[in-house]
NUKE-497878 format. One record per residue (C-alpha): residue number from 1; residue in one letter; z, x, y. Coordinates in nm, 3 decimals. Layout:
N
{atom NUM, "A", {Z, X, Y}},
...
***
This chain:
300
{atom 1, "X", {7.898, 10.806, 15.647}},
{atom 2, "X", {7.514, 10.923, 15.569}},
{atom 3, "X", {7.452, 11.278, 15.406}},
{atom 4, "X", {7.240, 11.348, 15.773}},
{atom 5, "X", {7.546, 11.302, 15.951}},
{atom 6, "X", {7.746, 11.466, 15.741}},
{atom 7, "X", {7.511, 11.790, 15.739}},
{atom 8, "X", {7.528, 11.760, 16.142}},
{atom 9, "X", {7.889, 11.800, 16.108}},
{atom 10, "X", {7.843, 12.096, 15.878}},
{atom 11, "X", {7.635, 12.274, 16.134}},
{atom 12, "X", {7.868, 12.234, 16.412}},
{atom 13, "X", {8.133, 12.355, 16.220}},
{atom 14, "X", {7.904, 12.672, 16.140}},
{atom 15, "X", {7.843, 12.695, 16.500}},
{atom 16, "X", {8.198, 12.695, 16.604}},
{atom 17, "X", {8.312, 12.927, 16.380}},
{atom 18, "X", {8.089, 13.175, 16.464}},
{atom 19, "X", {8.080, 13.155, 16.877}},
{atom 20, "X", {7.800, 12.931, 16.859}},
{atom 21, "X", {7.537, 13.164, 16.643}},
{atom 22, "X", {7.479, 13.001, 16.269}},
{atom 23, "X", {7.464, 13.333, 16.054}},
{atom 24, "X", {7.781, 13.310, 15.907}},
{atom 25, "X", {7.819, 13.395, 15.572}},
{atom 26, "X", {8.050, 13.091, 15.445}},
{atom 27, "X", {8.239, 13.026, 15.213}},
{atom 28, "X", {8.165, 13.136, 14.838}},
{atom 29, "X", {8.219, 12.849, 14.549}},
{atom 30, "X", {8.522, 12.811, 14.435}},
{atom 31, "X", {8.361, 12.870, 14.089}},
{atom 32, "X", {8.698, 12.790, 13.830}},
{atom 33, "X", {8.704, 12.463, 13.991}},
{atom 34, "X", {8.309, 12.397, 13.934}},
{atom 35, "X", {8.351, 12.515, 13.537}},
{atom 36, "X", {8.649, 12.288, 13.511}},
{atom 37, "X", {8.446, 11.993, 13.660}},
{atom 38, "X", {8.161, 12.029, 13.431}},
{atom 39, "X", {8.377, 12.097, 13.130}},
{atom 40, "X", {8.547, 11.753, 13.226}},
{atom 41, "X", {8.263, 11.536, 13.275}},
{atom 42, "X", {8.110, 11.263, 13.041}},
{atom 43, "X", {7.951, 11.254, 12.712}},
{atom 44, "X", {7.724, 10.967, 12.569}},
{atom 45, "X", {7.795, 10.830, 12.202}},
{atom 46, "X", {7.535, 10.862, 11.950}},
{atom 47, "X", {7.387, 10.533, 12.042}},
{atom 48, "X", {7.347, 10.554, 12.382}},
{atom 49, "X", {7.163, 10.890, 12.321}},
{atom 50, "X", {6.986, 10.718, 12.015}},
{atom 51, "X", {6.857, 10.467, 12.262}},
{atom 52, "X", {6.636, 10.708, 12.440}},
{atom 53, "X", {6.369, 10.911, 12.296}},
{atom 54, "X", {6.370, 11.163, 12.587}},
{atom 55, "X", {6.747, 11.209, 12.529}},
{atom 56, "X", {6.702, 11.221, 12.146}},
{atom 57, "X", {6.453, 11.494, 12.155}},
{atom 58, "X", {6.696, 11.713, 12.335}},
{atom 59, "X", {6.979, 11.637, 12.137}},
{atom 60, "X", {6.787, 11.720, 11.800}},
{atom 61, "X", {6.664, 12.048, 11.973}},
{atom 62, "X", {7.048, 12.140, 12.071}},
{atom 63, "X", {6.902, 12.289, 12.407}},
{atom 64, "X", {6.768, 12.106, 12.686}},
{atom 65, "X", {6.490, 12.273, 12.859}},
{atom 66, "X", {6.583, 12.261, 13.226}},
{atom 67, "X", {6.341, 12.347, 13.534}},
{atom 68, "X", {6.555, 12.461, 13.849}},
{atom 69, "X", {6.591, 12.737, 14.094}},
{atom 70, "X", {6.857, 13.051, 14.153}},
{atom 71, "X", {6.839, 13.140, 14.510}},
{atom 72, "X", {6.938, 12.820, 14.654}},
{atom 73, "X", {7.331, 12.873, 14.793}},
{atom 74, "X", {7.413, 12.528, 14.775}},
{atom 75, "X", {7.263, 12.380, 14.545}},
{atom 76, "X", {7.183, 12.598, 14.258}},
{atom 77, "X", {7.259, 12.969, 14.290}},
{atom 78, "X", {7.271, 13.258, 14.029}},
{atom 79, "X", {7.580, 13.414, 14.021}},
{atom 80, "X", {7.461, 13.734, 13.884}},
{atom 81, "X", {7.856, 13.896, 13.761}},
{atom 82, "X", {7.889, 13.574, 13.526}},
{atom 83, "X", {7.516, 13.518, 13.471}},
{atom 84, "X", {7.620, 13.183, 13.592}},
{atom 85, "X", {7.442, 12.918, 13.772}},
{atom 86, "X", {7.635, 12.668, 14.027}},
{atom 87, "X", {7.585, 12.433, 14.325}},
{atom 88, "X", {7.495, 12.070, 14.326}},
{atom 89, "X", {7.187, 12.030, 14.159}},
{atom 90, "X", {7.252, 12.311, 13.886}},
{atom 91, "X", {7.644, 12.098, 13.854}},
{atom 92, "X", {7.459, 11.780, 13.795}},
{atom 93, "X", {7.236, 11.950, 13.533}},
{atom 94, "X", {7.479, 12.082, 13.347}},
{atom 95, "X", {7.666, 11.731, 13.359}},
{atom 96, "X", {7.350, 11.609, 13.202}},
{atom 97, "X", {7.313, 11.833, 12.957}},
{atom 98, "X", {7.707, 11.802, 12.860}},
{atom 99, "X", {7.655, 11.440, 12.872}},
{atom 100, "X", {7.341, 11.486, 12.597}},
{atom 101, "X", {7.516, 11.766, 12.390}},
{atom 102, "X", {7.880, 11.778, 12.447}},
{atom 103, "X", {7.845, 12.126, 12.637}},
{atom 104, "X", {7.696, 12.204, 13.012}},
{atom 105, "X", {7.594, 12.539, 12.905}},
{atom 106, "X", {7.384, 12.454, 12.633}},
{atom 107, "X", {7.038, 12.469, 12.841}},
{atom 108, "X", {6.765, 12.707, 12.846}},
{atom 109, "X", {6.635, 12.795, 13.236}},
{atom 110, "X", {6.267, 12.831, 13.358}},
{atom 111, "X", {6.201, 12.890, 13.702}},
{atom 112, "X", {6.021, 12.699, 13.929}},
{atom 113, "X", {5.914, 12.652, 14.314}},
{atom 114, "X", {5.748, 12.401, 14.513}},
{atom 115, "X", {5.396, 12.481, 14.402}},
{atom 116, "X", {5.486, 12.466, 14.011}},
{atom 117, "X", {5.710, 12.202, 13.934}},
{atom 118, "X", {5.495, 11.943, 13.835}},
{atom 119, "X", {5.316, 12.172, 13.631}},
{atom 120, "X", {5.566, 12.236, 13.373}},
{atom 121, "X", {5.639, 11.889, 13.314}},
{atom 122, "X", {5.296, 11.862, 13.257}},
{atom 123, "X", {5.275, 12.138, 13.017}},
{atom 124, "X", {5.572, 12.018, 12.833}},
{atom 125, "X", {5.726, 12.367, 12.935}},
{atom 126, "X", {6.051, 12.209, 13.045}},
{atom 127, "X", {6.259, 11.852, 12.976}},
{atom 128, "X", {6.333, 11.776, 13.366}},
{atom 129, "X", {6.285, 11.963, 13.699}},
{atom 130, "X", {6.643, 11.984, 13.919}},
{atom 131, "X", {6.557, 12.146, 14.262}},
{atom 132, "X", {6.593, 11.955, 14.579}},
{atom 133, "X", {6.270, 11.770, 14.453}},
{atom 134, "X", {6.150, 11.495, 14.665}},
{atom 135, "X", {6.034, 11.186, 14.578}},
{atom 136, "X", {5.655, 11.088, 14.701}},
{atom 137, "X", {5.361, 10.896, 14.582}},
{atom 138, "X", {5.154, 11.174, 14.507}},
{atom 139, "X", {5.409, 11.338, 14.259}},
{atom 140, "X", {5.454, 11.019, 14.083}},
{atom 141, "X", {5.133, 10.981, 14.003}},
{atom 142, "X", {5.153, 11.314, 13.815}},
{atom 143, "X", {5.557, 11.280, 13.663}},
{atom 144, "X", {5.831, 11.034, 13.653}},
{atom 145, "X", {6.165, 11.080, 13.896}},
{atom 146, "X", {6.470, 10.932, 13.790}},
{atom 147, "X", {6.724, 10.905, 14.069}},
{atom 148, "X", {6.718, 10.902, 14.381}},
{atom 149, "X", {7.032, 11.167, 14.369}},
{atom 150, "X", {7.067, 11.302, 14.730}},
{atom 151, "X", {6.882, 11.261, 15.034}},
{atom 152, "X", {6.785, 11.468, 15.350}},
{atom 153, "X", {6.517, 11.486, 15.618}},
{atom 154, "X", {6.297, 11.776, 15.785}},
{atom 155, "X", {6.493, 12.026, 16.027}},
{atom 156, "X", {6.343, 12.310, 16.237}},
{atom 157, "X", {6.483, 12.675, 16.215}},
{atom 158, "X", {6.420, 12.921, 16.512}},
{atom 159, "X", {6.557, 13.285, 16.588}},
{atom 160, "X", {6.885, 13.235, 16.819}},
{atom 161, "X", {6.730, 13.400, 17.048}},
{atom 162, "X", {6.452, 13.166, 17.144}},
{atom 163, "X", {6.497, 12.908, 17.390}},
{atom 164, "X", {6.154, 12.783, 17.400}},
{atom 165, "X", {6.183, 12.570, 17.083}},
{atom 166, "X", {6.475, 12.283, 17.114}},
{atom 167, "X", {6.329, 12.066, 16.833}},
{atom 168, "X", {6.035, 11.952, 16.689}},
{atom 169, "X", {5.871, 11.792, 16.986}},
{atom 170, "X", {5.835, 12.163, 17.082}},
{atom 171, "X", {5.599, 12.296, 16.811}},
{atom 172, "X", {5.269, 12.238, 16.984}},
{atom 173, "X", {5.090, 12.568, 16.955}},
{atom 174, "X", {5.371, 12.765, 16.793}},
{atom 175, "X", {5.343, 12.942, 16.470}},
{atom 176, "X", {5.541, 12.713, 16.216}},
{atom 177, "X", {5.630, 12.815, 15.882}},
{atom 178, "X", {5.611, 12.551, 15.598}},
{atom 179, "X", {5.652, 12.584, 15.200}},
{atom 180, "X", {5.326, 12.521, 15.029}},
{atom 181, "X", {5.326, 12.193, 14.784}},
{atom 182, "X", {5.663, 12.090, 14.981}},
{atom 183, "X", {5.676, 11.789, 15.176}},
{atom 184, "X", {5.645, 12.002, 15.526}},
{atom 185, "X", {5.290, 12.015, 15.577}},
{atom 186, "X", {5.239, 11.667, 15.607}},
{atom 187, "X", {5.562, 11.604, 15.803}},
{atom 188, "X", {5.442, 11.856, 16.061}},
{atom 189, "X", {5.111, 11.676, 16.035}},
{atom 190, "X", {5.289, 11.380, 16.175}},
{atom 191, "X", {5.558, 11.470, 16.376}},
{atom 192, "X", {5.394, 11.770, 16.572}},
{atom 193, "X", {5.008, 11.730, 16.450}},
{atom 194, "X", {4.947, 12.067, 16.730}},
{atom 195, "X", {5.151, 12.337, 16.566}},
{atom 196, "X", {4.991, 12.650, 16.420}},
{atom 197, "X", {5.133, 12.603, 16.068}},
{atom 198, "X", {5.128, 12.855, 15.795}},
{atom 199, "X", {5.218, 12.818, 15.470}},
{atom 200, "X", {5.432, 13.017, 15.198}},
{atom 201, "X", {5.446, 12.991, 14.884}},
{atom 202, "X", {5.859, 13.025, 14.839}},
{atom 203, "X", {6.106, 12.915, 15.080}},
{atom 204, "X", {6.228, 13.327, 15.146}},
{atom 205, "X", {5.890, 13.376, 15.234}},
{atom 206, "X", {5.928, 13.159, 15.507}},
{atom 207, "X", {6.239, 13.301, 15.608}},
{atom 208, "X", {6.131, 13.641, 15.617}},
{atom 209, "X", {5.806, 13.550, 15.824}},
{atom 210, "X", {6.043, 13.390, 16.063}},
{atom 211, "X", {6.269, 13.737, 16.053}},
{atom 212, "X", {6.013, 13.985, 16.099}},
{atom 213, "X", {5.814, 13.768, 16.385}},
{atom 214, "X", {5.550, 13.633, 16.216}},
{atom 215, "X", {5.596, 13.287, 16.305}},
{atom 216, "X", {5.829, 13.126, 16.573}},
{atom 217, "X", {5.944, 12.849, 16.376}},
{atom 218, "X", {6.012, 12.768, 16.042}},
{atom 219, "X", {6.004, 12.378, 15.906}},
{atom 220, "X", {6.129, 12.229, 15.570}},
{atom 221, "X", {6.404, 12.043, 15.452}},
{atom 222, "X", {6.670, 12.038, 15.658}},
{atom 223, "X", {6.971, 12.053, 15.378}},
{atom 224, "X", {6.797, 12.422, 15.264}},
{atom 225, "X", {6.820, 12.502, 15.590}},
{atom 226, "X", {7.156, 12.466, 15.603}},
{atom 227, "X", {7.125, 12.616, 15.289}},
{atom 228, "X", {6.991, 12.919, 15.434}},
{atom 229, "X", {7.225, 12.940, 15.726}},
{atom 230, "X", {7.544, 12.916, 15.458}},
{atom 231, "X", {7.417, 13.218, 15.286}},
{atom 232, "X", {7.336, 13.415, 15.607}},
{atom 233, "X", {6.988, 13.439, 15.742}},
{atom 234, "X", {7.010, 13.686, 16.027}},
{atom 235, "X", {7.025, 13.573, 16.352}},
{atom 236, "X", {6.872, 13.218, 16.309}},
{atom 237, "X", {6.994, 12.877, 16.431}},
{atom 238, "X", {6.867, 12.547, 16.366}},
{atom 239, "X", {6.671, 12.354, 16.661}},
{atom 240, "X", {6.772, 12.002, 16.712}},
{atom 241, "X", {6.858, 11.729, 16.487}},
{atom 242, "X", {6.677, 11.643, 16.144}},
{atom 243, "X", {6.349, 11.449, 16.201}},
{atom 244, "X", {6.123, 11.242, 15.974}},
{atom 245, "X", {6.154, 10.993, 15.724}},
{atom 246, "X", {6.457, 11.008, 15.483}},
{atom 247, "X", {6.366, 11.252, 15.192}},
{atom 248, "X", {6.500, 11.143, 14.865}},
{atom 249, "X", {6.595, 11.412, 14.607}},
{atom 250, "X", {6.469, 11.321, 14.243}},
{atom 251, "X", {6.492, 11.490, 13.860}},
{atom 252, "X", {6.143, 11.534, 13.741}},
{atom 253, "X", {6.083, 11.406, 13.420}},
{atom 254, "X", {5.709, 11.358, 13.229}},
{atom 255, "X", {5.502, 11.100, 13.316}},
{atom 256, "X", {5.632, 10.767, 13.144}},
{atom 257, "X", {5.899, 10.920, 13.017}},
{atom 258, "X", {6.247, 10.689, 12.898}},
{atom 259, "X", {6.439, 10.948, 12.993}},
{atom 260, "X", {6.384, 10.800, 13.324}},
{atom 261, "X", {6.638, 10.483, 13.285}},
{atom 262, "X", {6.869, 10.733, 13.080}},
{atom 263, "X", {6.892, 10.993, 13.348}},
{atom 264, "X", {6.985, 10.713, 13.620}},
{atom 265, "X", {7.237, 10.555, 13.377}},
{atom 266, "X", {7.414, 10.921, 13.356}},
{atom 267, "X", {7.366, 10.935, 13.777}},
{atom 268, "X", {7.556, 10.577, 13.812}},
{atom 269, "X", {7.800, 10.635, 13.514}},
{atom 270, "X", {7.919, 11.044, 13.757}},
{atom 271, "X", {7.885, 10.847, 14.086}},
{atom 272, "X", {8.131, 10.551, 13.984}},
{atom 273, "X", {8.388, 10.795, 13.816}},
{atom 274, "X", {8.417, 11.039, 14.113}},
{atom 275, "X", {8.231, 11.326, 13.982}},
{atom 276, "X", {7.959, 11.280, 14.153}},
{atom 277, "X", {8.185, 11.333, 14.529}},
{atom 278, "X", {8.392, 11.635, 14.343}},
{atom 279, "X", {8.074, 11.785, 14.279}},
{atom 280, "X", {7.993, 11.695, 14.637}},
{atom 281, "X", {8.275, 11.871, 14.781}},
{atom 282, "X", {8.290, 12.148, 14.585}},
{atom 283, "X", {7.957, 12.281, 14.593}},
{atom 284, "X", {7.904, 12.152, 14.974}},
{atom 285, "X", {8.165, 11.999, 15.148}},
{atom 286, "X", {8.397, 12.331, 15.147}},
{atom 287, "X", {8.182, 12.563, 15.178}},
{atom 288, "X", {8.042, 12.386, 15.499}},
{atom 289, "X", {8.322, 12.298, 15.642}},
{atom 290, "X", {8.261, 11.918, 15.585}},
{atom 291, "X", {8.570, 11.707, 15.464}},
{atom 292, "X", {8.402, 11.325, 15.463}},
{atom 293, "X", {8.174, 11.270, 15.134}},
{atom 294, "X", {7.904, 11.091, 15.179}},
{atom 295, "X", {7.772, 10.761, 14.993}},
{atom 296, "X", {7.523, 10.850, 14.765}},
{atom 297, "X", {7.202, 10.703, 14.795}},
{atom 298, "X", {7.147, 10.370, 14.575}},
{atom 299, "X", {7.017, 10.369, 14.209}},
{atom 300, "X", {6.718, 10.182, 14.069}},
***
């Protein structure tokens, strides 16, 4: 089963449970059972780290430098009683750092958003970028991705209360929120080249615009979305299926970096040992309602 067809499932499970209106809260992370899958996963011997000079560099530092978000539900979300950080991408991270230094907590967090994440690869700030970051030609010509990881397509969010907009084909002269330095400006370029867009800089932005009025629409990624929805967003639903060419999630690494064949080794290596669907199910699959993991998209 795909990951869109999957996260279609999700949504209609949202929608059931809550007469039809997706603002339900859902369900929190079962957070022992993330630690304990973290604590379990993988470690590299000294030669396969050895191998790499991206990996060695960490491991003779004792910290990897990690570039990742804290307000994303699913996917990486502060938990602000532990001071912890957990959902897929932050799981996977910490995997990779365990896998590098024998212990998942042993990173040091920057920030970033759509607009900065190349730049602190660039600036040697950070050792890899984890945030729902898609893979296109124009980043690539600035960093290196390993993976792909995950993938997803563009969705459309809309107050419930407006009829007017049942998918994308209806953005023509609506305001439409997109996420400045995302992929959504040149999707809504394509796919509905007569919408009024406005960007944000941050994904709440967005939200909030969409909340208070400002805009009548609100396009990006359709797995934050969902994100969104899981978390509570008000009274928002989404509008039609995800649209647009398959979006394939990434880690950000600098440009020419060796980490790159490293990092995908450590993706195959969690994938083939089911950690890779645990983490799958435990940071998405129950708290969406979803019981089928998908395949994960193929490795270079």
């Amino acid at each position: 089963m795909s990951i869109q067809s999957i996260l279609k499932s999700s949504v209609a499970a949202l929608a059931l449970a809550t007469g039809g209106s997706l603002f339900a809260q859902g369900t929190p992370i079962n957070t022992a059972a993330f630690d304990a899958l973290v604590a379990q996963g993988p470690v590299a011997d000294a030669a396969t780290v050895a191998a790499s000079t991206w990996a060695s560099k960490i491991k003779q530092a004792g910290t990897l430098r990690l570039g990742g978000t804290q307000t994303s539900n699913l996917f990486s979300l502060l938990n602000e009683k532990d001071g912890k950080i957990r959902g897929f991408d932050a799981g996977l991270a910490q995997l990779l750092t365990r896998y590098i230094l024998g212990d998942g907590s042993k990173f040091q967090f920057t920030q970033v958003n759509s607009s900065t994440r190349e730049q602190v690869l660039i600036n040697d700030q950070v050792d890899m970028v984890f945030a729902t970051y898609s893979i296109t030609p124009a980043r690539a010509e600035k960093i290196s991705f390993a993976g792909p990881y995950y993938t997803s397509q563009a969705g459309v969010l809309v107050k419930s209360s407006n009829k007017t907009i049942q998918s994308h084909n209806d953005l023509a002269g609506k305001r439409t929120a997109t996420q400045a330095g995302s992929t959504g400006p040149a999707i809504l370029a394509q796919f509905a080249p007569k919408a009024t867009v406005q960007e944000f800089q941050t994904h709440q932005e967005a939200l909030d615009a969409l909340r208070q009025g400002r805009v009548e629409a609100y396009v990006t990624d359709y797995t934050l979305l969902l994100n969104a929805l899981s978390q509570g967003t008000g009274d928002a639903q989404l509008a039609g299926a995800p649209f647009g060419p398959q979006d394939p999630y990434g880690i950000g690494l600098p440009k020419g970096s060796d980490g790159v064949a490293f990092v995908n080794a450590f993706l195959k290596k969690v994938q083939a040992d089911g950690t890779w669907a645990k983490l799958w199910t435990v940071s998405i699959g129950q708290r969406t309602g979803s019981t089928a993991v998908p395949t994960p998209p193929a490795l270079p």
